[in-house]
N, C-alpha and C positions, 0 to 999 in steps of 0.2 A: 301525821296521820290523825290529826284532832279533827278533822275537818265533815267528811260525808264517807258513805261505804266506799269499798273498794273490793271489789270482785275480784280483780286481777289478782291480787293478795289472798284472796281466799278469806277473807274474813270482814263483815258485818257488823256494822255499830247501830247498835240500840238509839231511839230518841233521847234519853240525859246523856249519853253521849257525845251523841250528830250537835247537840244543842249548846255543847259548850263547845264547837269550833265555831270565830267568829265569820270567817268566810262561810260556814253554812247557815247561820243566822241570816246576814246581810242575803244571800241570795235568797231565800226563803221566804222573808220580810219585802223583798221586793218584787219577787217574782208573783208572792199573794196580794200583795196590793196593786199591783197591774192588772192582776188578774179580774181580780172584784173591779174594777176602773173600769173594764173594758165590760163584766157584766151588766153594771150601771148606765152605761152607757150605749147597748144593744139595743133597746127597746126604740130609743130615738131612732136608729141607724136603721131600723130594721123598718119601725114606721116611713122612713124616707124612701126606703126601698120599693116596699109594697107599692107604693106612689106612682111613682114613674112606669113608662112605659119603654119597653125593649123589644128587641126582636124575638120572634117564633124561628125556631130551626128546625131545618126539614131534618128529621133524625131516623134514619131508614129500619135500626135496630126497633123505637120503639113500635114503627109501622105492623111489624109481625108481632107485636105483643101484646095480645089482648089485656085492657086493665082490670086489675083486682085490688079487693081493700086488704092490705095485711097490715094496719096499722096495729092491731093490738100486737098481732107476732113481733113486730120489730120495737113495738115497746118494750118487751119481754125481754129479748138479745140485750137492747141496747140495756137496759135496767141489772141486766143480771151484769153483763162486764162492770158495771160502773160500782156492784157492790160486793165484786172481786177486788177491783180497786183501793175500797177502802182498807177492805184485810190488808191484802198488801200496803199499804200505803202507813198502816196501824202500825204492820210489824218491820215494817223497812225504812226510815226518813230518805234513803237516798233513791226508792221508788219514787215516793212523793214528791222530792225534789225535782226528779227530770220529767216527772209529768208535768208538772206547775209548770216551769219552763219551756217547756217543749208546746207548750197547750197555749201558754202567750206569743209565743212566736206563730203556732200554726191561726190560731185567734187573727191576729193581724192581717196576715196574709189573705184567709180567708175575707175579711171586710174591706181589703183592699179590691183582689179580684171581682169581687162579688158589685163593689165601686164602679170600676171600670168595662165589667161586661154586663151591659145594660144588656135582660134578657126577660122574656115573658116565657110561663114556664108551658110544657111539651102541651100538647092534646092530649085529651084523653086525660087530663089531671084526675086522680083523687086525692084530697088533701090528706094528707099524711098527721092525725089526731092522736099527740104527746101532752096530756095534761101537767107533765111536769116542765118538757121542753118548752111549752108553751110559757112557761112564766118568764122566758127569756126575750120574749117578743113582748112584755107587755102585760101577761096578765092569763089565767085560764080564759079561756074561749078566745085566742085569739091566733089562728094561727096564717103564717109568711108561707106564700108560696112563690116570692121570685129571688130566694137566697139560695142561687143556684150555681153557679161556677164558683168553687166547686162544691162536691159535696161533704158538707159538714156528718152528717150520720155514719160516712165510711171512714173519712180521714180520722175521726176522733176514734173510733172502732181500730186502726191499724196504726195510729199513734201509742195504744196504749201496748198493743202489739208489738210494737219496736221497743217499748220501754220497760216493757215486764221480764226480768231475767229469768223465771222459772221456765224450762222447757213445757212442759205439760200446761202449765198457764197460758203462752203464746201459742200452743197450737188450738186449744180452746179460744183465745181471741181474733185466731185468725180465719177459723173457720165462723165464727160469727160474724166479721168484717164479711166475709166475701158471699155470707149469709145475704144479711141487709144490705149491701151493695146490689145484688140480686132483684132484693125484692121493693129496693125502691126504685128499681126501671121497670118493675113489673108491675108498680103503681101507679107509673108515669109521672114520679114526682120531680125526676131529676133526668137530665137526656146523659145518653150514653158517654158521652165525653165528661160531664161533669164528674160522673163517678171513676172513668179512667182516669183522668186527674189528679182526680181526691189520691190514690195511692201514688203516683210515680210524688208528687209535688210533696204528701208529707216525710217521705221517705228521705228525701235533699233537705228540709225544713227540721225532721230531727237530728238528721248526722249534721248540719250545720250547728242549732243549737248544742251541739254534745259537746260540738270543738269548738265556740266561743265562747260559751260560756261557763264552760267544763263542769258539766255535770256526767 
């Protein structure tokens, strides 16, 4: 039991704890260097994206939804989960651990689909403006509107959801997940299927990472 928390057990180890079992090291150490690897290397992927050209889908949900900006609202959401996060993440190592993990796996999969389903995004787009998200593409002012299949703003929202043990925690992240899920088809940033996706796919993507890589 040197290793990372265990719930099951009823009892929670501190970081000078988590930190002298070497199996939590080692996944840790690597699961944060993949991680930055793969932020490092978004900007490229993202610019190649923007590039190309994809199809337009008829997507009948968005037809009846007239577009609106709630870019600042969903900055908000997404900004406040992420600095729940860190609490948690502060007072738990084995929070942090299965997010990092679970965030490299969802990561992946994400730039793999998003690879392979060459898409141009709905009508009626408003571009959806994250001055922070933005530095992932590249730089402020720079923002991707064909990183669609699926969608990143929901998956990462009910990723953390899956991963957060406190009751009262997750049902707060879950109603912001299904929050901004909401309100980026009511922006037209993302088509209807992108955001069904985003939930059923990270949901197989964290129970997979849980049992392989046993966090």
């Amino acid at each position: 039991m040197n290793n990372v928390t265990s719930y099951a057990y009823g009892k929670s180890y501190g970081w000078p704890e988590a930190w002298q079992g070497r199996v939590f090291r080692t996944k840790l150490i690597t699961a944060f260097l993949l991680f930055l690897g793969l932020l490092i290397f978004l900007p490229s992927f993202f610019a190649f994206i923007q590039k190309r050209e994809g199809v337009v889908l008829n997507d009948w949900l968005l037809q009846y939804l007239p577009a609106h900006d709630f870019s600042i609202l969903i900055f908000i959401i997404i900004w406040s989960v992420f600095l729940l996060v860190i609490v948690r993440s502060i007072q738990d190592p084995a929070v942090f651990l299965t997010l990092i993990v679970c965030s490299v796996v969802l990561l992946l999969a994400r730039m793999s689909t998003i690879y392979f389903f060459a898409l141009n995004p709905p009508e009626g787009l408003i571009v959806l403006k994250d001055p922070l998200t933005s530095l992932t593409y590249g730089g402020r002012g720079i923002f991707i509107t064909k990183d669609l299949f699926f969608s990143g703003h929901t998956s990462n929202l009910f990723l953390v959801y899956l991963c957060l043990p406190k009751k009262n925690d997750k049902r707060f992240v879950l109603l912001c997940a299904l929050t901004v899920a909401i309100l980026v088809l009511v922006q037209h940033v993302h088509y209807s299927m992108d955001v069904a996706a985003a939930f059923l796919i990270t949901f197989f993507l964290v129970k997979f990472s849980r049992k392989i890589f046993k966090v």
